[in-house]
N, C-alpha and C positions, 0 to 999 in steps of 0.2 A: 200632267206630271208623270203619272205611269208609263202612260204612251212614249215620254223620251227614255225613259228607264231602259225599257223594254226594248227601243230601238237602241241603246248606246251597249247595253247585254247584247245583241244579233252580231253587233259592230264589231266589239271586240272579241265575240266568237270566231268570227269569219278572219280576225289578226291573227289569232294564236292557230286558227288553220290553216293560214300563208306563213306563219313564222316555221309552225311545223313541216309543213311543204319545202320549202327553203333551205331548213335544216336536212331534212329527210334525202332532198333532191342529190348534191354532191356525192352522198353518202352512196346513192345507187350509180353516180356515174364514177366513183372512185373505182366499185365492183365491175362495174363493166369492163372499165378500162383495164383493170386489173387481171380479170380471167382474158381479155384480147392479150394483154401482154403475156401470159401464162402459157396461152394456148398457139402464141406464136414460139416462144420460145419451145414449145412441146414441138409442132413442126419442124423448127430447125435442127433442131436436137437428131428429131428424128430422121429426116434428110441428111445432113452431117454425119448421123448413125449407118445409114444404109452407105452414102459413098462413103467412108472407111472403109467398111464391110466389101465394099467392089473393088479399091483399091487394094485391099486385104487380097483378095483372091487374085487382083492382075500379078502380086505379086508371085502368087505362087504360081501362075502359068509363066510368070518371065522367069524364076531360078528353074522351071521344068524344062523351058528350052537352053537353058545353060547345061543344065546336067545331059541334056540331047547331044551338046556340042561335044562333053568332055572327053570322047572317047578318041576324038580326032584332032583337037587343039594343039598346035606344036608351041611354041618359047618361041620360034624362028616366025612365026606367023602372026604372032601378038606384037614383037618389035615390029615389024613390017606398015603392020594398024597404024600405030602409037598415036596421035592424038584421033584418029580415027575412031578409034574408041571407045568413043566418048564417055559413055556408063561404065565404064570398066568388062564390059560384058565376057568378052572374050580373056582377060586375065580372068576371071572369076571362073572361066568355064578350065582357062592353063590350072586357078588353084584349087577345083574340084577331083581335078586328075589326079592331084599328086596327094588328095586327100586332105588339104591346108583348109583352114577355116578363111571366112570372106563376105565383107558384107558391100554393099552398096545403096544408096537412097535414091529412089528416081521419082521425079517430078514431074506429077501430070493433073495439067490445068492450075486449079490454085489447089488440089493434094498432092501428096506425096505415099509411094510406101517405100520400106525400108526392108529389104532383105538381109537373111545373114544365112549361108551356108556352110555348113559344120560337120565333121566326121559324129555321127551317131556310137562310133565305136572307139572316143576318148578314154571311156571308163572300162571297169570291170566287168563281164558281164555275171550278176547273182547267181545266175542259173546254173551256169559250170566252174564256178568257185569249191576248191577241195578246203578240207577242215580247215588244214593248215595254211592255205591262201589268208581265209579267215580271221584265224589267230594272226595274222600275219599284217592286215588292215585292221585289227581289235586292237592293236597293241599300238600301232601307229597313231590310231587316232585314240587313245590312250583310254578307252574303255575295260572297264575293271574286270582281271582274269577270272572273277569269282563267275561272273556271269558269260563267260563266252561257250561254254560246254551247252548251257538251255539255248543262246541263242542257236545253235550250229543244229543241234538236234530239232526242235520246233520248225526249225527253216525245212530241213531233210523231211520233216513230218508233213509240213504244209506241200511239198512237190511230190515226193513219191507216191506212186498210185497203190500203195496198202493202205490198210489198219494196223500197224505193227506200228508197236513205238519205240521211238529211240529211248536208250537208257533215260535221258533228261528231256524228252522230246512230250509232245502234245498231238492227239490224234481229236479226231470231232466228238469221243465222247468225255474228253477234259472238262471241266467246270470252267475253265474259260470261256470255251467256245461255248459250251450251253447257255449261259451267262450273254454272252453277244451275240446270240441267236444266228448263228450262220456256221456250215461246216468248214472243215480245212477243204482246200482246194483240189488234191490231189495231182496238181498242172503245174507247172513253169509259171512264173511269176509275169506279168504283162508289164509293169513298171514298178520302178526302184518304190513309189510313193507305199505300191501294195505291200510292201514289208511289216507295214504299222498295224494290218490285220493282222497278223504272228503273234503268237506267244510270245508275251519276252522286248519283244521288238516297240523302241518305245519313240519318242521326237525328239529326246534327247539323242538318241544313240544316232538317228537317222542327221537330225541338224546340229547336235551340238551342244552344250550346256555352259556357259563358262563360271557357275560356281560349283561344277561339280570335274573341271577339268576336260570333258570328253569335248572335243574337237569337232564331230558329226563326219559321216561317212556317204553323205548322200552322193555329194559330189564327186565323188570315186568311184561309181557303179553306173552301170547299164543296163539293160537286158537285150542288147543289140550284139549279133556280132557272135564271132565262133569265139568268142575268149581270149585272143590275140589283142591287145590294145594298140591303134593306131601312134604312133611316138612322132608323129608332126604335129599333133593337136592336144595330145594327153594332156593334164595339167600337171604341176609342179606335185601337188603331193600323191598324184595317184604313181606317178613315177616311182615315190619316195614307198609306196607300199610295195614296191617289190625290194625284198631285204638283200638282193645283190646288188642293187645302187643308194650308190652315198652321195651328198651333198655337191662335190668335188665333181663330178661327174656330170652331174644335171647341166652347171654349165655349158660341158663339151656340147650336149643337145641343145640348150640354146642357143649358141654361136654356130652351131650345122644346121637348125633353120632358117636362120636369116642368108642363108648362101655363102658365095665367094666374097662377097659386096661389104658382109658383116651390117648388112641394113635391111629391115624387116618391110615389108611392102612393095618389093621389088621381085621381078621376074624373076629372078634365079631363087628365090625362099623355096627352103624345102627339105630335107632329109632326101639324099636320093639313094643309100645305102646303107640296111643296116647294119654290115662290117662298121661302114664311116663312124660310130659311134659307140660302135661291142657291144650291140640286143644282140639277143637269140629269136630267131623264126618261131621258137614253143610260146614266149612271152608276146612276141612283139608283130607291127607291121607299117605297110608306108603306106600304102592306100586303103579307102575305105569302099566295101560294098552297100554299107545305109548310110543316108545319110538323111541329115536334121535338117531341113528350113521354117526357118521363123519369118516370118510377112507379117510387117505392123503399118497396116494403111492411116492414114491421118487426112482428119480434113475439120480443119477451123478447130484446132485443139481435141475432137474427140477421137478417139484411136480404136480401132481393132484390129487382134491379133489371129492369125491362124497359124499353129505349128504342124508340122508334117513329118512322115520319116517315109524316104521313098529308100526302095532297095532297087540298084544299076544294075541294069539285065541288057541283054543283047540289042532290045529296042529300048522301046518307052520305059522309064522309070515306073515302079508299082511302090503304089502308097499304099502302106503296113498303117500307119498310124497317124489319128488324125484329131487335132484337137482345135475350137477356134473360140471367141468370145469377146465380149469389150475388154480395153485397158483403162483400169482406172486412174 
């Protein structure tokens, strides 16, 4: 009697270690299967990471040999192409000449990247902005008078190479700066973004605020550029911050970009005088010495970007500035 006791106890010992084996089992091959799926999707990822990143870069060697062309491209030699071609290559190389922005997407293999070339010298540039430029954009983008004297002073304090302070200005030993542990610069500003280290200088003022009215001024600036704004690319409100053109006006400039044609994407786009439109040579210009390329490679939805600003020199274009990284 013991004796079956005892074997029907082993019995159902040995059940509940196959029911738990059984249970247990799935459970390790769900993990398995789980991190193989993980860890392939980590490979793709990261394959699909790196060609972006290549296509990223073919892009900026294909707008470098475009900007090689622009110094030679005629309007008579592009017609001649025409479906020739085929990338747009050679208009792109006609709309870097005359300083027009331009983009293109080119397809290799199963990615793609997607260039855009752009006058770098749209905007204002910070650096050689007078007070009254200033006031002039503070008031446009409707940033309140009380504070345009600290910004203008703080800015003049951040570039000039003393310690002298402006009347409403900030030098490195302000409670600001001590505070944010870093001194004023002494230097030229390297991009519009560096403003927000400034006294004063806030992300409302830079992007905008709309319950407090201010408009943002980021989009109006540069730090490219002798101070002349290129007027085939500029936007609409950086126009607007010079107080000798009116609404009425801006027009004229958009219908003298799109050409004789009155159609924008065609060979004759362009400003090709600025009498044609009544700028001044002190405000204005038609072509660009820097210029911006964006390359955003893609491959199976992931993206990376690299931005560039090459300045047009006798040969090879020289890259000033260089930014790159994923798009999310």
């Amino acid at each position: 009697m013991n004796s079956k006791i005892h074997n029907h106890s082993k019995e159902g010992a040995a059940l509940l270690v196959v029911l738990g084996v059984l249970l247990i089992l799935p459970l390790i091959v769900m993990s398995i299967a789980f991190d193989a799926k993980l860890e392939a999707q980590l490979i793709s990822y990261k394959r699909n990471k790196l060609k972006a990143e290549m296509l990223a870069y073919s892009g900026i060697e294909y707008a470098k040999a475009i900007l090689a062309q622009q110094s030679e491209v005629s309007e008579l030699e592009v017609k001649e192409l025409g479906q020739e071609d085929r990338d747009g290559f050679m208009q792109m190389a006609l709309y870097a000449q005359r300083g027009l922005s331009a983009s293109s997407t080119i397809q290799q293999g199963t990615g793609t990247f997607t260039i855009t070339i752009e006058s770098a010298e749209s905007g204002r540039n910070v650096n050689l902005l007078t007070s009254d430029q200033w006031m002039d954009i503070f008031e446009m983008a409707n940033v309140p008078s009380t504070q345009w004297e600290e910004l203008i002073d703080c800015l003049t304090d951040w570039i000039d190479d003393d310690d002298l302070h402006e009347l409403n200005g900030a030098e490195s030993d302000d409670a600001f700066y001590e505070e944010q542990g870093y001194p004023v610069k002494n230097s030229q500003l390297d991009s519009v973004e560096e403003l927000l280290l400034i006294k004063g200088w806030t992300p409302e003022i830079l992007y905008g605020n709309g319950s407090d009215g201010i408009y943002g001024i980021a989009d109006l600036l540069t730090v490219w550029g002798d101070g002349r704004v290129n007027i085939n690319t500029a936007p609409t409100n950086t126009l607007l911050s010079f107080p000798e053109y009116e609404e009425w006006q801006l027009e004229d400039i958009m219908l003298a970009r799109a050409g004789a044609d009155n159609e924008l994407g065609t060979l004759d786009d362009g400003i090709t005088s600025l009498d044609q439109v009544g700028a001044d040579t002190t405000n204005f210009k038609l072509e660009s010495n820097y210029i911006k390329v964006t390359s955003i490679g893609e491959s199976s939805k992931t993206k990376y970007q690299v931005t560039a600003v090459f300045l047009l020199g006798s040969e090879e274009a020289t890259v000033l500035y260089w930014n790159e990284g994923p798009v999310n």
